[in-house]
C-alpha positions as CSV (number, residue, x, y, z in Angstrom):
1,X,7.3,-11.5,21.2
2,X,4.0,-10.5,19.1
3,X,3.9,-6.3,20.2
4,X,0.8,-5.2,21.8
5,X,-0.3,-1.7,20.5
6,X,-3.1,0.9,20.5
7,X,-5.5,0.6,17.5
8,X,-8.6,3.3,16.4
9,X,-10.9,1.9,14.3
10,X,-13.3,4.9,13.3
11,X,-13.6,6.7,16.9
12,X,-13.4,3.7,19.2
13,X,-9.6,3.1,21.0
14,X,-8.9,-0.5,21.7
15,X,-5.7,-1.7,23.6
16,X,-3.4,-3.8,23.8
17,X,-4.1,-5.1,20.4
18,X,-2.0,-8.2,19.0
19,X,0.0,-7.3,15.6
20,X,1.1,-10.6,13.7
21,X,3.8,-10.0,11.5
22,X,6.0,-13.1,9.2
23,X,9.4,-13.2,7.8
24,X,10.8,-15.3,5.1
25,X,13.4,-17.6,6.3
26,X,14.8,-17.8,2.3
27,X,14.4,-14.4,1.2
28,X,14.6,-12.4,4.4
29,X,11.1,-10.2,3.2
30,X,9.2,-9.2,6.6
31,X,6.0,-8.8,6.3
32,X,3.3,-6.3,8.1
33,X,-0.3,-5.6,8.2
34,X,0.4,-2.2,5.9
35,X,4.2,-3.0,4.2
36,X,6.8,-4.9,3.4
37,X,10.3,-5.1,3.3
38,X,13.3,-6.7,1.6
39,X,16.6,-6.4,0.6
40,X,17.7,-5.2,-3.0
41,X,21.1,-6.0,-4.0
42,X,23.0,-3.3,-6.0
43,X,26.2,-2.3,-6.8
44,X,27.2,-5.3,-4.3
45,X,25.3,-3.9,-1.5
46,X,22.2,-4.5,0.0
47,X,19.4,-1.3,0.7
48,X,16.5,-2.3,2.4
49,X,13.3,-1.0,0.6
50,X,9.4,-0.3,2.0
51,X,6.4,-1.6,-0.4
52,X,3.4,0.4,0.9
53,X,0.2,-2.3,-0.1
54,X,-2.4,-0.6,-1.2
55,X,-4.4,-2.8,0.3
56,X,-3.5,-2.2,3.7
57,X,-6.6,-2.3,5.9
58,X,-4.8,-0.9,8.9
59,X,-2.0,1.8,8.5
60,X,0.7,2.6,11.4
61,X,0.7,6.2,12.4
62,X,2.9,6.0,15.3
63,X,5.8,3.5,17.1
64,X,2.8,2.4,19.3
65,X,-0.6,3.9,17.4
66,X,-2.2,2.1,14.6
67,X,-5.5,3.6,13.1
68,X,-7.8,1.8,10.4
69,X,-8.8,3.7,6.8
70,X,-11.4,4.8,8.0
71,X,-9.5,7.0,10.7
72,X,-7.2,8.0,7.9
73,X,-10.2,8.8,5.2
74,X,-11.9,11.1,8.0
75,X,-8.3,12.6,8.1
76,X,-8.1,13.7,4.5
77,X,-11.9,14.4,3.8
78,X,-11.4,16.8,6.9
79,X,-8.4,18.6,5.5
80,X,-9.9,18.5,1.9
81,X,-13.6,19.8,3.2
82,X,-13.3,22.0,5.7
83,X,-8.9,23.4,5.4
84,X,-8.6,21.7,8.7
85,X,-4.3,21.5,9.4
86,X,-3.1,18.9,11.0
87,X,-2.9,20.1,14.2
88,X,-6.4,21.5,14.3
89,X,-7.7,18.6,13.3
90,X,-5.7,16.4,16.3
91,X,-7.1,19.1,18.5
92,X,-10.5,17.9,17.7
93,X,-10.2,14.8,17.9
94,X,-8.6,14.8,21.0
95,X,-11.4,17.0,22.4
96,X,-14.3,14.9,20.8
97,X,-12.7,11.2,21.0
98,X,-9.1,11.3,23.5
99,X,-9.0,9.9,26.7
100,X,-6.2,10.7,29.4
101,X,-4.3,7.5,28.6
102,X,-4.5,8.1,24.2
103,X,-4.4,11.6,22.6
104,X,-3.2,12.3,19.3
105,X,-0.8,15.0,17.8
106,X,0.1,16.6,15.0
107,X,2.7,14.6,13.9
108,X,0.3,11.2,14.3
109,X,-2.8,13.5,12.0
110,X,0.2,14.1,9.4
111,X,1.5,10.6,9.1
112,X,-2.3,9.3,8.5
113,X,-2.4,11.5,6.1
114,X,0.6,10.7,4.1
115,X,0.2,6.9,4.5
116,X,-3.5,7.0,3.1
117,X,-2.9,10.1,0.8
118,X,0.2,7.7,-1.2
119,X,-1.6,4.6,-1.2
120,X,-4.6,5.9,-2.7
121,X,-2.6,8.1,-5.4
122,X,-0.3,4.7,-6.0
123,X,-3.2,2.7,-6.1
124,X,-4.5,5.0,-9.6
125,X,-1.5,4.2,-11.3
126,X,-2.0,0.3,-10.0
127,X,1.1,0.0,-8.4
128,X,2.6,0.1,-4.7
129,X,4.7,2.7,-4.5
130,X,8.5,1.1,-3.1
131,X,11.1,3.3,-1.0
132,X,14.0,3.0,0.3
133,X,13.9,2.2,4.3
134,X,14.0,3.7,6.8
135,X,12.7,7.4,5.9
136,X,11.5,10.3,7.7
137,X,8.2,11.3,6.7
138,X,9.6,14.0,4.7
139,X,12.0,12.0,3.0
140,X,8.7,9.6,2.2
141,X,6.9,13.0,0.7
142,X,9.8,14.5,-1.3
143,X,10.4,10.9,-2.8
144,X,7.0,9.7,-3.0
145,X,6.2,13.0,-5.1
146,X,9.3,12.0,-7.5
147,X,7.7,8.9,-7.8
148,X,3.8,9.4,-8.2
149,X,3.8,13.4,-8.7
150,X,4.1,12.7,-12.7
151,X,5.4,16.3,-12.2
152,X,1.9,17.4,-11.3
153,X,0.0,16.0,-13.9
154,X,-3.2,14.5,-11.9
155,X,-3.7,10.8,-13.3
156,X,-7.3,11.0,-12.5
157,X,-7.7,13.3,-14.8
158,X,-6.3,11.2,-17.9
159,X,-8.4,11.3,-21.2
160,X,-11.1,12.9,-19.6
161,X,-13.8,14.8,-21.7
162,X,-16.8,15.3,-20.6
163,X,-19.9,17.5,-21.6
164,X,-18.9,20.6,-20.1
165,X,-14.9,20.8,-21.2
166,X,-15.6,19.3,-24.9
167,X,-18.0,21.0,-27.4
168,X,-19.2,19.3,-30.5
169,X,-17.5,20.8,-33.7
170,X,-20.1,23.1,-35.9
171,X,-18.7,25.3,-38.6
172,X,-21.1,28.0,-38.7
173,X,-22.3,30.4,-35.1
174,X,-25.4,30.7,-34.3
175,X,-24.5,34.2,-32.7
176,X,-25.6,37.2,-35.0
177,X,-23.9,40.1,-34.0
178,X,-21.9,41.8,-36.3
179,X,-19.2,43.7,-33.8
180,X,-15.8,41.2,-33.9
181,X,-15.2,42.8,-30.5
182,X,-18.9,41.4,-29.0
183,X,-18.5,39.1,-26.3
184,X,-21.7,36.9,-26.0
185,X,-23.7,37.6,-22.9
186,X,-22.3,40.6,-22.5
187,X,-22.7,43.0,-25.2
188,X,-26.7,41.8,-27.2
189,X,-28.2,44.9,-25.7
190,X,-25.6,47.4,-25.8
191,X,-22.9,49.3,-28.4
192,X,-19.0,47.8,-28.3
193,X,-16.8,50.6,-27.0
194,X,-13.9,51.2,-29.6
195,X,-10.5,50.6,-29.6
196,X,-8.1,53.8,-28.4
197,X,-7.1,55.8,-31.1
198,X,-3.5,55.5,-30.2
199,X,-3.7,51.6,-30.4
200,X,-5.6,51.1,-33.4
201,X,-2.2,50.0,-35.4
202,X,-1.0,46.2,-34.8
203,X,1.5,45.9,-32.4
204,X,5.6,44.6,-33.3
205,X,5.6,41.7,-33.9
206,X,2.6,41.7,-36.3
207,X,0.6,39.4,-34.5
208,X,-0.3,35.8,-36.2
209,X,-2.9,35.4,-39.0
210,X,-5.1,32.3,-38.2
211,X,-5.7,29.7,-40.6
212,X,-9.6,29.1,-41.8
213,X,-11.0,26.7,-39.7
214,X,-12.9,25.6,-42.1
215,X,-10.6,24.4,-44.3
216,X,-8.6,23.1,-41.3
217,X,-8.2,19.6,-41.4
218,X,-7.9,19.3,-37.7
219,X,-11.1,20.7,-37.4
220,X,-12.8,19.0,-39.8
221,X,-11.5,15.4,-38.1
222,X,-11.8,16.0,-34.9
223,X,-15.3,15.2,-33.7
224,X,-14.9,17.6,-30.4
225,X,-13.6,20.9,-30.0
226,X,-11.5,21.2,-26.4
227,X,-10.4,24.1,-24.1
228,X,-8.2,24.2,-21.0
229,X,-7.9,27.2,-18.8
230,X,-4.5,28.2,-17.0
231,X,-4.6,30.9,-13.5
232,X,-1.7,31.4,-11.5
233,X,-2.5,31.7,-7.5
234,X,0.2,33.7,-5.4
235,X,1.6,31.0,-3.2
236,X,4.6,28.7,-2.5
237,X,7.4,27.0,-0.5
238,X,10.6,28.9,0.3
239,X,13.9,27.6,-1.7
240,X,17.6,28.4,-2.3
241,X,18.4,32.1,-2.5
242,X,21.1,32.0,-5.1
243,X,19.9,33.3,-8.4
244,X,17.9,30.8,-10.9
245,X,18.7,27.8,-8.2
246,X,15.5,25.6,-6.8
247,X,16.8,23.3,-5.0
248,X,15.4,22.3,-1.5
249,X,17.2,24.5,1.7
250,X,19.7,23.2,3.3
251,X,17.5,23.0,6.8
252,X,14.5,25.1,7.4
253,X,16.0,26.3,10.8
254,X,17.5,29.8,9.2
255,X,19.0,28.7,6.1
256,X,19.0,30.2,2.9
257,X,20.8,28.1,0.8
258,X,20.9,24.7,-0.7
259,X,23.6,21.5,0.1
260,X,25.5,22.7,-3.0
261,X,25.5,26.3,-2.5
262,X,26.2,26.2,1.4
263,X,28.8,23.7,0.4
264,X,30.6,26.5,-2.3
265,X,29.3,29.4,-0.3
266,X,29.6,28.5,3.3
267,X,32.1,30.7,4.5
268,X,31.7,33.5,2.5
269,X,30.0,37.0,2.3
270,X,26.5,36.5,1.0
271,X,26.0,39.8,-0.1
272,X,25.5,40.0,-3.8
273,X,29.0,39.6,-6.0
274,X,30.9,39.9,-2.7
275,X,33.8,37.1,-2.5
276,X,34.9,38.1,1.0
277,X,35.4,36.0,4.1
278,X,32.3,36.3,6.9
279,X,33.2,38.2,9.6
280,X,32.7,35.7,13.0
281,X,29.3,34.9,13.4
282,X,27.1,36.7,10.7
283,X,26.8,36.4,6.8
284,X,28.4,39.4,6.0
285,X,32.0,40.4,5.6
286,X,33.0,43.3,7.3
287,X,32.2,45.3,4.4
288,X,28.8,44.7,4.8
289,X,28.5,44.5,8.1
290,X,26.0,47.1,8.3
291,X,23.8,45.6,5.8
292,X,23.8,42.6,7.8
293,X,22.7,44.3,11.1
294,X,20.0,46.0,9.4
295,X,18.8,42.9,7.6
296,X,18.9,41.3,11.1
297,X,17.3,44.5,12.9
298,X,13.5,43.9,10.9
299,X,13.8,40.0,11.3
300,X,13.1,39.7,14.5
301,X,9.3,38.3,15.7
302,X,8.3,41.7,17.5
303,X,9.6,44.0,14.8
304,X,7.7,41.4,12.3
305,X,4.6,41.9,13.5
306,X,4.8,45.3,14.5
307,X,5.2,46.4,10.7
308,X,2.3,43.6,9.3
309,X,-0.1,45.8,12.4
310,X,0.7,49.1,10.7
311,X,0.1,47.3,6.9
312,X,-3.1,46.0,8.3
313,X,-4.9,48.7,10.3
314,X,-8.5,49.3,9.0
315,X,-9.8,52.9,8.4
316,X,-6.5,54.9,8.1
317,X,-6.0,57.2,5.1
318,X,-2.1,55.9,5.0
319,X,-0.1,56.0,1.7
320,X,0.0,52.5,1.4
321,X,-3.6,51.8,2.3
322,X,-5.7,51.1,-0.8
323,X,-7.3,54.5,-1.8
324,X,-10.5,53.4,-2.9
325,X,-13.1,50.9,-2.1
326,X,-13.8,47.8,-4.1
327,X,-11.2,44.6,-5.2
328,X,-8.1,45.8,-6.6
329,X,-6.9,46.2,-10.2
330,X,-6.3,42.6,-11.1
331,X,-2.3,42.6,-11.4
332,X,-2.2,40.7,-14.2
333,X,-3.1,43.0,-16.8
334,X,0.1,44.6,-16.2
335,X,3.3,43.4,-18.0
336,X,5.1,40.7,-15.8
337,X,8.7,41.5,-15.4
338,X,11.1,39.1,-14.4
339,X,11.8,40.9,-10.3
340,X,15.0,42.5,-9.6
341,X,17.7,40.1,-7.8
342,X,18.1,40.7,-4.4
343,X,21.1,43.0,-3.3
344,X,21.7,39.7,-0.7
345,X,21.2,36.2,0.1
346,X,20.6,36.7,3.9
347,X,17.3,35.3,3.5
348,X,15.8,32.0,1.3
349,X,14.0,32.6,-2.2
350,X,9.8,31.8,-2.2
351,X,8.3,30.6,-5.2
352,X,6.1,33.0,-6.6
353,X,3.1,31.1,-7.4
354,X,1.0,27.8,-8.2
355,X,-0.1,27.4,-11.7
356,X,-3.1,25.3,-11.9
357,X,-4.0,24.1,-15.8
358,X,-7.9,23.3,-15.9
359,X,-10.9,21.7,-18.0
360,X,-14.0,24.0,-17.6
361,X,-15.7,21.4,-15.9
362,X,-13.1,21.7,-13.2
363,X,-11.3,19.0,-13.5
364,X,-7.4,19.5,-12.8
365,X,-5.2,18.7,-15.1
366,X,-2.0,19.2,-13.9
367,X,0.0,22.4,-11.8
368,X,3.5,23.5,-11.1
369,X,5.4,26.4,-9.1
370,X,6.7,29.9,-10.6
371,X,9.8,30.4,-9.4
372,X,9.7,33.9,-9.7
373,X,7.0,35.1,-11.6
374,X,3.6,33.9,-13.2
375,X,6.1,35.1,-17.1
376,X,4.7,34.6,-20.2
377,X,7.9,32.5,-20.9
378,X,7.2,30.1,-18.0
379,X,3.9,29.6,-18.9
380,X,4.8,28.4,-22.4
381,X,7.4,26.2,-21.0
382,X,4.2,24.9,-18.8
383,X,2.1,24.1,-21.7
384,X,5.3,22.8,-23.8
385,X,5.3,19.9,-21.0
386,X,2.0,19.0,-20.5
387,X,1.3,18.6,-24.1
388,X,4.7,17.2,-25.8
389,X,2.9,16.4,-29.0
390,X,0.7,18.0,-31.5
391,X,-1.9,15.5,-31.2
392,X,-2.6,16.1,-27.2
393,X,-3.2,20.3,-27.2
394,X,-6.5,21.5,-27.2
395,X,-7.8,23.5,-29.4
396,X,-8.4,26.7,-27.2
397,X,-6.5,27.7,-24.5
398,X,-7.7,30.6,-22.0
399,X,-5.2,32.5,-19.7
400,X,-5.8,35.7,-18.2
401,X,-2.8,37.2,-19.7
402,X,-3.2,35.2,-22.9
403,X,-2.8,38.4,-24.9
404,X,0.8,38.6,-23.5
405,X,1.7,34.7,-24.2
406,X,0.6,34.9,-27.8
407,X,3.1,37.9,-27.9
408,X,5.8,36.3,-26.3
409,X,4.8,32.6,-28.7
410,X,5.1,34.9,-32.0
411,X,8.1,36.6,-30.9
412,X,10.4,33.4,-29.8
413,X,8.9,31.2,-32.3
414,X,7.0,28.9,-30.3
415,X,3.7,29.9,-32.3
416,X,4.9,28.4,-35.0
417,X,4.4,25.0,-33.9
418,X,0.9,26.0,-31.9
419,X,-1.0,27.5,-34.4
420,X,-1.4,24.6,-36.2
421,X,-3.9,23.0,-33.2
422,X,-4.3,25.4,-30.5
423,X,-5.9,29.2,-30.0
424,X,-5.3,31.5,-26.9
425,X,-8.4,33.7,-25.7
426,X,-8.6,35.8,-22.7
427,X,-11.7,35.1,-20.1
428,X,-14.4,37.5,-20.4
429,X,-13.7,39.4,-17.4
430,X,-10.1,40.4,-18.5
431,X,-11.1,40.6,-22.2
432,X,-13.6,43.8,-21.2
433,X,-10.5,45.6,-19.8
434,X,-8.1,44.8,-22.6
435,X,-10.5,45.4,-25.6
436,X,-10.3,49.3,-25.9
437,X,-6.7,49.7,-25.3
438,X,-5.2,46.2,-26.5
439,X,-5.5,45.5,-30.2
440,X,-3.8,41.9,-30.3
441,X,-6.5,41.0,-27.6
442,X,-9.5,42.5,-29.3
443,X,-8.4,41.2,-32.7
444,X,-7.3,37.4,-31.8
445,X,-8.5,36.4,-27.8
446,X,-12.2,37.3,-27.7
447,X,-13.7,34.5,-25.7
448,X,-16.9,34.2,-27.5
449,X,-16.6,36.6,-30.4
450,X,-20.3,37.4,-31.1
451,X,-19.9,37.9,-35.1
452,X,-19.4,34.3,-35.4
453,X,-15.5,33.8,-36.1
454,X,-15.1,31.1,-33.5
455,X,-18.7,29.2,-34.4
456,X,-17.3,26.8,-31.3
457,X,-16.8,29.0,-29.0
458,X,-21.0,30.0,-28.2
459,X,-23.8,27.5,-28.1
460,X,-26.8,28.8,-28.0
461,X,-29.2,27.1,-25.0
462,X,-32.8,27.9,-24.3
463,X,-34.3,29.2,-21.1
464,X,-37.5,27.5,-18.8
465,X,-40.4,29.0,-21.4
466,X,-38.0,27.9,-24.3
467,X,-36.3,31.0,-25.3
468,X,-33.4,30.8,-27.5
469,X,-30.1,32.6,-26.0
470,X,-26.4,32.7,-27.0
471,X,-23.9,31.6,-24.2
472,X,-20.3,31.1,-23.7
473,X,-19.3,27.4,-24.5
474,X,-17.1,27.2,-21.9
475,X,-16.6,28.6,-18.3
476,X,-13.3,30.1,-18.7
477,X,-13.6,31.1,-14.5
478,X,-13.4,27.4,-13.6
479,X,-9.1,28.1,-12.3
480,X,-10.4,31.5,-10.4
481,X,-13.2,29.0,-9.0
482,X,-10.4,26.4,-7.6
483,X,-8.0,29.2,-7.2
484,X,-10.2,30.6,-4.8
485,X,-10.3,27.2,-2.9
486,X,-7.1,26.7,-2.8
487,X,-6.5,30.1,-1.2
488,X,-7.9,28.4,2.3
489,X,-5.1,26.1,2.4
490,X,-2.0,28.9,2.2
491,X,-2.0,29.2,6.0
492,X,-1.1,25.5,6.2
493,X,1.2,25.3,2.8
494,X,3.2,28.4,3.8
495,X,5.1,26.8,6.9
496,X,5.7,23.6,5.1
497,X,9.1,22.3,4.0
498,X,9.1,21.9,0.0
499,X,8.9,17.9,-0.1
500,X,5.9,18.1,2.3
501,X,3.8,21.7,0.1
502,X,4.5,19.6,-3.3
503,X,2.6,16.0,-1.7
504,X,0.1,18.2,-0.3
505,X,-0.7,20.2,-2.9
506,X,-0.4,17.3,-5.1
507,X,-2.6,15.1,-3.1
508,X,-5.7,18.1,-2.2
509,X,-5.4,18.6,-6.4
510,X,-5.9,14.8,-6.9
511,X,-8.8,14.3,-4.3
512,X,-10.3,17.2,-5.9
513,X,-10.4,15.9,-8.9
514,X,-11.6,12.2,-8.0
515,X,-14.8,14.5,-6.1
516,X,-15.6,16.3,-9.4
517,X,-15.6,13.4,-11.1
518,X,-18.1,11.3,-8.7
519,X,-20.6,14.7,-8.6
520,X,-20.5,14.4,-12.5
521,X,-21.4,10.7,-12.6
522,X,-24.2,11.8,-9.7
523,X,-25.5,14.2,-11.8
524,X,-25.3,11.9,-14.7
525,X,-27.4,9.1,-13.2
526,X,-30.1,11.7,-11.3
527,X,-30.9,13.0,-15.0
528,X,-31.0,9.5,-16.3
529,X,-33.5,8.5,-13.8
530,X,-35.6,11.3,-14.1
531,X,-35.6,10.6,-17.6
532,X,-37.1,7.5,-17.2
533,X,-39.4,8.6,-14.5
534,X,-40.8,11.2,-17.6
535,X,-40.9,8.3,-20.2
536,X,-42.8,6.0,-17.8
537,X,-45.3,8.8,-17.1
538,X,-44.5,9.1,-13.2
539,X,-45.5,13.2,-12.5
540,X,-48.4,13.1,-14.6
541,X,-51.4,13.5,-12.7
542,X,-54.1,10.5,-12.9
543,X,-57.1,10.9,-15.5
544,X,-60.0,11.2,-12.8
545,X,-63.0,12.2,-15.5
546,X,-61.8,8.9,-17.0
547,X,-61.8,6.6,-13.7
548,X,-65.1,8.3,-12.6
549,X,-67.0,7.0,-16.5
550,X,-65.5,3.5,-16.0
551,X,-67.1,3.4,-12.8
């Protein structure tokens, strides 16, 4: 009774290969070449549960198809290197590798994937992750996210520091100029434009008054001085359309609501405060039966496509066509308003966007979805969880928008406990827009204030011919930077069910990471050998005047 199966190992097929599998006679726990599974009694019952080993050498991808890690690391360095979905990537391999007899689809691309993605994830925490069994591979995601997700806090990122995201602590700047309103880099050879005239007083509320740092007893301990950098990047799964409700849709075959909600919900009008019956076959009562038509009138795939054509065209002086050339305003200098609420619920909710929380030296640290909107309110919340106690914030924090969260921090209190460790500053790109019309931000975020207020906040470094020049301590881009990479994967993440966009996400955030980390300790050992190539004398060119007298 041993099965017979199909194995790839790298690129090569082999059939009809032999997989040997054992069962406890006493204990009833079967035991494969990449789980295992037993029984766990509770509550009087027994549920079977799945232990994915870690150490799995070969991994199941199909009810016939096994594949070794090899396979399965090709898999995720593909999807992590070059965007490749899953089906793109089965459609290479099954034009570079398939034969008539083995071809691979999505589904099989997917499931290596997952199985690899987990184990490795569960391996950094040193356990193997246990699930109930059986599951369908989006039941594995959704749970295995519960599980290992840490709500997006990336382990491989724990109690890093490094060079680039920690700075020595100096009390004194090295930076000269006398303008509070300099930015380093930016402003040595030319005059700071003032502030407006019209917003020369402080704002309401009065915004915070620092403490000295140099009488700060935070400062004066702590032996490094830290920054993290926040971004928000416009992307995310679809959820529950009732008001302030997240919860996973019901099915993602054309509904818009939750269990719960399609539980309370099902039979009535889902037009906004409307407590009628549905009339036959639509979600509308017969009130609102013409809302209902129309709503169904621009849904279908034709009309679709026909509007994102006329949204698209190049070269056509339209009204919604940008009127000028060049990148547009960036939108988050402009106050972020909680959206109006939909007049219905014909259609599911979309998170707004993916927070990503960064070192400078790229490192993720953790991210999250904006339900939506990128709010100054659920950014604190953000912060609030990844650092619960005093003793884990950093002491500068840059956000775009940073401006508008130290408004919102004085004005619900949250400041109060902050101030104490932490600072918000603006990156320098949004700081030159907000500096002559925004006093808070031109008072309190400068990112590298060039009269010396924030001493550890500019370093100076010196050029090839050992020129002295002020810089920015930190790159405050470094979430624009990923941001900008994950952008290549919102063709895949927007057609994926929530369970499966979180692992995903999770998983490219985590490999990301683990890659950052091995170029750092690359770089790390080239300079050390190199350093010892210059100690021992290697590029210096032989003494031939003194080899020429000895002869």
């Amino acid at each position: 009774d041993i099965p017979l199966v199909t194995l790839i190992k790298d690129s090569k097929i082999y059939k009809k290969v032999s997989v040997l599998t054992g069962k406890c006679p006493d204990c009833k726990t079967s035991y494969s070449a990449d789980h295992e599974r037993f029984f766990h009694e509770f509550g009087g019952a027994k549920q079977p549960k799945r232990v994915y080993l870690n150490s799995a050498k070969y991994l199941k991808i199909g009810s016939n198809l096994w594949v070794d890690q090899l396979f399965s690391s090709s898999v995720i360095n593909a999807m992590y290197s070059f965007h490749a979905s899953a089906s793109a990537y089965s459609q290479y391999w099954n034009i570079t590798y398939g034969t008539k007899s083995t071809n691979l689809s999505r589904a099989h691309i997917w499931q290596a994937f997952v199985q690899d993605s987990l184990r490795t994830i569960a391996g950094e925490s040193n356990i193997d992750l246990e699930l109930n069994d059986p599951l369908n591979i989006t039941e594995v995601t959704t749970q295995a996210f519960d599980l290992l997700g840490e709500q997006g806090i990336i382990r491989a990122a724990n109690q890093h520091a490094c060079s680039e995201c920690t700075q020595p602590y100096k009390k004194t700047s090295d930076a000269v100029m006398a303008d509070p309103a300099a930015v380093v880099g930016v402003d040595e050879n030319q005059d700071v434009p003032p502030l407006a005239e019209d917003d020369r007083v402080s704002p309401q509320p009065a915004p915070p008054v620092y403490e000295d740092n140099s009488d700060n007893a935070m400062d004066v301990d702590k032996r490094n001085v830290t920054m993290v950098v926040l971004d928000g990047v416009v992307m995310g799964p679809t959820h529950c359309a009732i008001d302030d409700c997240v919860n996973n849709l019901l099915n993602s075959g054309g509904a818009s609501l939750c269990d719960v909600h399609n539980e309370e919900l099902g039979s009535k009008c889902l037009v906004h405060d409307c407590t009628n019956d549905r009339f036959r076959d639509t979600s509308a009562c017969q009130e609102h039966r013409a809302e209902w038509q129309k709503f169904t009138k621009y849904q279908t795939r034709q009309t679709r496509s026909g509007i994102r054509r006329m949204l698209q065209r190049p070269g056509e002086a339209q009204p919604w066509n940008p009127q000028r050339r060049g990148p547009n305003l960036q939108h988050h200098d402009d106050d972020n308003e909680e959206p109006p609420l939909p007049s219905n619920y014909f259609s599911p909710a979309r998170f707004y966007c993916v927070e990503t929380h960064c070192a400078p030296c790229g490192v993720v640290i953790a991210w999250t979805k904006f339900a939506r909107s990128e709010s100054t309110t659920n950014i604190l919340h953000f912060l609030e969880s990844v650092y619960p106690t005093e003793d884990s914030r950093p002491d500068y924090i840059c956000i775009d928008k940073a401006c508008q969260v130290l408004r919102t921090a004085v004005s619900n209190g949250s400041w109060d406990a902050m101030k104490h460790t932490s600072r918000f500053i603006v990156d320098t790109f949004h700081y030159l827009g907000h500096r002559t019309t925004d006093f808070l931000c031109r008072t309190y975020c400068n990112p590298s204030p060039g009269d010396g207020s924030a001493p550890n906040l500019v370093i100076i470094e010196y050029d090839d011919n050992g020129h002295p020049h002020a810089k920015r301590a930190f790159n405050t881009q470094v979430c624009e930077q990923l941001n900008a990479w994950l952008g290549g994967f919102e063709l895949i993440l927007k057609h994926m069910k929530p369970g499966n966009f979180n692992w995903f996400l999770h998983a490219m955030l985590f490999y990301h990471t683990k890659h950052v980390l091995t170029q750092q300790k690359r770089k790390a050992k080239s300079q050390e050998i190199n350093g010892d190539e210059e100690d021992l004398g290697l590029d210096e060119e032989p003494l031939e005047s003194n080899i020429s007298e000895s002869e």
